[in-house]
KELOMI-223008 format. One record per residue (C-alpha): residue in three letters; x, y, z. Coordinates in steps of 0.2 Angstrom, whole numbers, padded with zeros to 4 digits, always signed. Example, Ala and Ser with C-alpha at 12.3 -4.5 7.8 and 13.67 -1.06 7.14 Angstrom:
2
Ala+0062-0022+0039
Ser+0068-0005+0036
This chain:
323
Unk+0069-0012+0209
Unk+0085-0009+0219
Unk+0095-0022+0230
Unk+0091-0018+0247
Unk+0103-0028+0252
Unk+0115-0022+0245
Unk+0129-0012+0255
Unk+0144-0001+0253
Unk+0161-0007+0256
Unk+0168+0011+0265
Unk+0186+0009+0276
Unk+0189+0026+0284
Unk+0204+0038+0278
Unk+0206+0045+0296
Unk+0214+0063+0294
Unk+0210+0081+0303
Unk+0201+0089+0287
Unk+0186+0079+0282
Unk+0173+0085+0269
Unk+0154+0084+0274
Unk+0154+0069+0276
Unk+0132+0068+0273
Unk+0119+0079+0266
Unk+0101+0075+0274
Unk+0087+0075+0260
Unk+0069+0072+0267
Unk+0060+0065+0253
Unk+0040+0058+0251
Unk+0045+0042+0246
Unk+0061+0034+0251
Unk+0057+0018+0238
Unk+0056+0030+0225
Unk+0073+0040+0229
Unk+0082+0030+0232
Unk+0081+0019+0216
Unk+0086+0034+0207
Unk+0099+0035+0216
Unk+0104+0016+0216
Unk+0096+0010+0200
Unk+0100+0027+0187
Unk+0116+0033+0195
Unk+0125+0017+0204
Unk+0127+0022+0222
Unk+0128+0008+0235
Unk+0118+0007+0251
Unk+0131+0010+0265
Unk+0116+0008+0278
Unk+0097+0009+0280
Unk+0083+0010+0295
Unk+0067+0006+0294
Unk+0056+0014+0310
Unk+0055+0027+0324
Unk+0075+0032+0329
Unk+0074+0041+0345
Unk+0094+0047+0344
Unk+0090+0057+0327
Unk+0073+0063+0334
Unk+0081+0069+0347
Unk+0095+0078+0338
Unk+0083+0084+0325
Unk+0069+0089+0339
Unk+0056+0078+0332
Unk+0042+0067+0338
Unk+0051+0050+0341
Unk+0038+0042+0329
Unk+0039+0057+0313
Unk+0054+0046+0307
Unk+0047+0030+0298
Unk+0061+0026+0286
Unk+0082+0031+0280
Unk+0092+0026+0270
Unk+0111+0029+0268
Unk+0119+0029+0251
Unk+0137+0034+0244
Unk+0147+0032+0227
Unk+0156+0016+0227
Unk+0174+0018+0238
Unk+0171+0035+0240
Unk+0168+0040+0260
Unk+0163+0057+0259
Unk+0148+0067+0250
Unk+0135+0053+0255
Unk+0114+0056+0252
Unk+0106+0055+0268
Unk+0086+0050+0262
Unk+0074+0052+0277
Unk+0054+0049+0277
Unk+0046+0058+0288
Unk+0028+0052+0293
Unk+0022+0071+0293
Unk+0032+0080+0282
Unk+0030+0099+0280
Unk+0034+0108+0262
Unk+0047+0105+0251
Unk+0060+0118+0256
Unk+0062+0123+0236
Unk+0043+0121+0232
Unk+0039+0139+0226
Unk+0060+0144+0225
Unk+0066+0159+0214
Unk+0083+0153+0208
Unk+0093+0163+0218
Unk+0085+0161+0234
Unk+0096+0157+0249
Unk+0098+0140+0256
Unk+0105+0123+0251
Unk+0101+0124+0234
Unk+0112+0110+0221
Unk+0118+0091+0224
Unk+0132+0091+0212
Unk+0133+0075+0204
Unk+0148+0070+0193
Unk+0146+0060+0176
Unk+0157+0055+0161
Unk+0150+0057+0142
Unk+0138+0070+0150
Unk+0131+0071+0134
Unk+0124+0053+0132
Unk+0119+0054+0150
Unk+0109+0068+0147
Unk+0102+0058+0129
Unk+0096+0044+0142
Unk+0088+0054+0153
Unk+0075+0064+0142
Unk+0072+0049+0133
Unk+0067+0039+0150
Unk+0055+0055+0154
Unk+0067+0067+0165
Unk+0066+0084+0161
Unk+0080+0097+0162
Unk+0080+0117+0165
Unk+0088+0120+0149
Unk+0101+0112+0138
Unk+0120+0108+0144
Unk+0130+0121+0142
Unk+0149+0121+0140
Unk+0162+0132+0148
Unk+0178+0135+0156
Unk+0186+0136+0175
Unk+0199+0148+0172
Unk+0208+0145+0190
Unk+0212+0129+0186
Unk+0213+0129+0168
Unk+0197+0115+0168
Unk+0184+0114+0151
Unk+0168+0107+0159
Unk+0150+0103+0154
Unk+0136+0106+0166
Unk+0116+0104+0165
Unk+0101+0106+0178
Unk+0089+0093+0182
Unk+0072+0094+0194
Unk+0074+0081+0205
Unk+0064+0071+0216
Unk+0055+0082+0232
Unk+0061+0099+0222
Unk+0080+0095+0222
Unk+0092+0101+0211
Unk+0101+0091+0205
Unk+0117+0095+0194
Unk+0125+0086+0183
Unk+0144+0090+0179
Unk+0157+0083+0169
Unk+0176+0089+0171
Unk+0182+0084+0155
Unk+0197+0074+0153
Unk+0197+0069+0174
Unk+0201+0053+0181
Unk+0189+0053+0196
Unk+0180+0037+0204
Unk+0164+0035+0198
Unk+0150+0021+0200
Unk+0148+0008+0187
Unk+0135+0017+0178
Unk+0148+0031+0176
Unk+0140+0043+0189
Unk+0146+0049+0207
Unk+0137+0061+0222
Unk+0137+0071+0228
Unk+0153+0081+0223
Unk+0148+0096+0231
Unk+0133+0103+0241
Unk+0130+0121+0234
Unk+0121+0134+0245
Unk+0115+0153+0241
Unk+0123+0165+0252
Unk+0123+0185+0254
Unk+0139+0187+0262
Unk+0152+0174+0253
Unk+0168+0180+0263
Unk+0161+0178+0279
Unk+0154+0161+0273
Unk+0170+0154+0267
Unk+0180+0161+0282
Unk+0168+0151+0293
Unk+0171+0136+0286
Unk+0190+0135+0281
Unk+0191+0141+0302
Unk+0179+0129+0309
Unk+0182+0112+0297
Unk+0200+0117+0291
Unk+0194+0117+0273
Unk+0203+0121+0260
Unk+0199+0132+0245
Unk+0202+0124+0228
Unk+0193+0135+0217
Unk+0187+0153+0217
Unk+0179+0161+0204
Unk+0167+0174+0195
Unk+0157+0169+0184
Unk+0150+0180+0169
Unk+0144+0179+0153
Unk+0128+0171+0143
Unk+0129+0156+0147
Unk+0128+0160+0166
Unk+0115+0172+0163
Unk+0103+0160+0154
Unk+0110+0144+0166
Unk+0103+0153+0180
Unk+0091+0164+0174
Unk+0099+0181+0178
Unk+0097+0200+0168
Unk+0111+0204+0157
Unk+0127+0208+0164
Unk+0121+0198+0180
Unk+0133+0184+0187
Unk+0140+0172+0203
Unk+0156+0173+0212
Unk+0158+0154+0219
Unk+0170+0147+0231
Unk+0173+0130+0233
Unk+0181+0122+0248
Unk+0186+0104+0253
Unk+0195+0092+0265
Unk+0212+0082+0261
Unk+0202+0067+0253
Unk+0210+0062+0236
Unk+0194+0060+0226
Unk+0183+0078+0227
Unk+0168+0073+0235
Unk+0157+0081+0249
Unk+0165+0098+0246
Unk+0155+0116+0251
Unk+0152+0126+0236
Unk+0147+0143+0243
Unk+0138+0154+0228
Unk+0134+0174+0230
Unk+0123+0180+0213
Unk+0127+0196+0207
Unk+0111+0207+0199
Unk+0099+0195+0208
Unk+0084+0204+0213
Unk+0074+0199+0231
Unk+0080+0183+0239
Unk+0071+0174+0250
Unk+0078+0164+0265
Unk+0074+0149+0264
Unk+0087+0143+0278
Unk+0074+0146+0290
Unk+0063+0134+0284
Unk+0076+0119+0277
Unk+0074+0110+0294
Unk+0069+0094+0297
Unk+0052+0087+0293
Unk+0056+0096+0278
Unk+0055+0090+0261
Unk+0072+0092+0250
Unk+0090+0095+0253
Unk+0090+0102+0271
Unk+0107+0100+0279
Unk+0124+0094+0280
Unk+0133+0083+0293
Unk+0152+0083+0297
Unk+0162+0070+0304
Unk+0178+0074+0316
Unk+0191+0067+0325
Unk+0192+0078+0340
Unk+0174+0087+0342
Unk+0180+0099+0356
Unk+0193+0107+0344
Unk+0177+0112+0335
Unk+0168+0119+0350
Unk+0182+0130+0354
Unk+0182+0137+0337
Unk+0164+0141+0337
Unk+0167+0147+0357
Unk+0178+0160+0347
Unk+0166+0164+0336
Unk+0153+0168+0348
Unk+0143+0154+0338
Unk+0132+0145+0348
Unk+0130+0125+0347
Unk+0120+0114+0353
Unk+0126+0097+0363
Unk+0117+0082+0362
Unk+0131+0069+0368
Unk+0134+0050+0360
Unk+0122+0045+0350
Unk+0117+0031+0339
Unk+0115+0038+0321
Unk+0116+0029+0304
Unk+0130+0037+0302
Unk+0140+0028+0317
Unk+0139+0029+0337
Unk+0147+0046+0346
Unk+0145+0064+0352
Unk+0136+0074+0340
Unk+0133+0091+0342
Unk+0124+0103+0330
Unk+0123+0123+0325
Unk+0120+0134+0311
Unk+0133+0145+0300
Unk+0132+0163+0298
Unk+0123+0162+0283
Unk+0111+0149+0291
Unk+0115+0132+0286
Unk+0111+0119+0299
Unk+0126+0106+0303
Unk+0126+0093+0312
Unk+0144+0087+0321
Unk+0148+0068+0326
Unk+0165+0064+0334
Unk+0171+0048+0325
């Protein structure tokens, strides 16, 4: 079993563009999660919770008993792109239950790795199972050969694993690190990224289309059929917690599944930032004629402070704590 007593050691880079900072995953069984998490991939427990939390249940409009357990993880002196696991004591569905690929909502925690190849050895030989084999190919923008494989998580999350090859990045002892990006289906990737390189500053560090076979069979899509990706992040040095807006090309229907990756949900629901100045961010959503819900200070496992919450134009929920 994991250590629960073990905990993260996470000093603050204070700056004004901040990656997500936390991606909320209700899951069945916290125990079980959560030693995946720790035991398979190295992450530490920055925090945990055990019983009703009236601030969150409040933020999340919930009974103040439906949450019974949380638990707070993050990649070893990384302080971004942490996993958010939450037990609900009557949780509905899990959001990507009965998904088609390229339905729309939070779809992939990207997880880093090094020696993909062995990683992925291990895991079929403990009893994971993938979505196909890893497949190899290039990011022409910024010149990068990478590796990349599918694998079902727990509670229907998708969990990718991704190797940059040739990158120095910081990774746990057990050579993984998470979540490096938070992907999401969209129909409109323009106005997508537009929203959040205006409301969180972000940066785009890679934008790219992606065609070919490989993409094609990675994803499931008819011949010809592709993705255009955009990739945005904050000033941290390591890339972690970074929105990876995806728009597939020769998809057929696409449910919206947005509407229904809320809280008591089962899965990867939604993402939380954290700011230094959360007024700044009202007036840019003001702007944007976006409304937002406040909520005040509140006493979260992610720290003490105002916290309000909204949705983007595509529908992702997030959540917004002062620091």
């Amino acid at each position: 079993m994991f250590d629960i007593t073990a905990k993260a050691s996470i000093g603050y880079r204070l700056g004004s563009i901040r990656s997500i900072d936390s991606i909320v995953v209700g899951v069945l069984n916290i125990y079980e999660a959560t030693e995946l998490w720790v035991n398979q991939f190295g992450l530490d427990i920055v925090s945990q919770r055990d019983g009703k939390d009236i601030d969150l249940s409040k933020l999340w409009q919930l009974d103040e008993d439906e949450i019974i357990k949380q638990t707070l993880l993050a990649t070893p002196r990384i302080d971004v792109g942490k996993i958010h696991l939450v037990q609900f004591k009557n949780p509905s569905a899990p959001v990507r239950q009965n998904a088609n690929t390229t339905d729309l909502g939070p779809k992939n925690l990207d997880v880093t790795c090094h020696d993909l190849p062995s990683k992925y050895d291990e895991l079929i030989e403990m009893g994971y199972e993938f979505r196909s084999e890893y497949v190899g190919y290039q990011i022409e923008s910024i010149g990068a050969d990478v590796l990349e494989v599918q694998m079902p998580g727990h509670d229907h999350t998708n969990i990718i694993f991704v190797e940059q090859l040739g990158e120095k990045i910081q990774l746990s002892k057990k050579g993984y690190g998470g979540i490096t990006s938070l992907v999401t289906i969209v129909l409109d990737l323009d106005e997508e990224t537009d929203f959040f390189k205006d409301v969180f500053s972000l940066k785009l560090a890679i934008s790219e289309d992606l065609f070919g076979e490989h993409v094609e069979k990675m994803v499931g899509l008819p011949k010809g059929g592709g993705l255009r990706l955009n990739l945005l992040e904050g000033d941290e040095t390591d890339r972690y917690g970074r929105v990876e807006l995806v728009s597939y090309v020769g998809a057929g229907k696409q449910n919206n599944l947005y509407e229904i990756a809320n809280p008591p949900a089962l899965g990867t629901l939604h993402c939380l930032f954290k700011v230094e100045t959360i007024s700044e961010i009202k007036k840019k959503l003001q702007k944007r004629s976006i409304n937002f819900d406040e909520f005040g200070s509140l006493d979260l496992i992610y720290g003490k402070g105002e916290v309000i919450s909204f949705r983007s134009p595509a529908g992702l929920r997030i959540d917004v704590q002062e620091l």
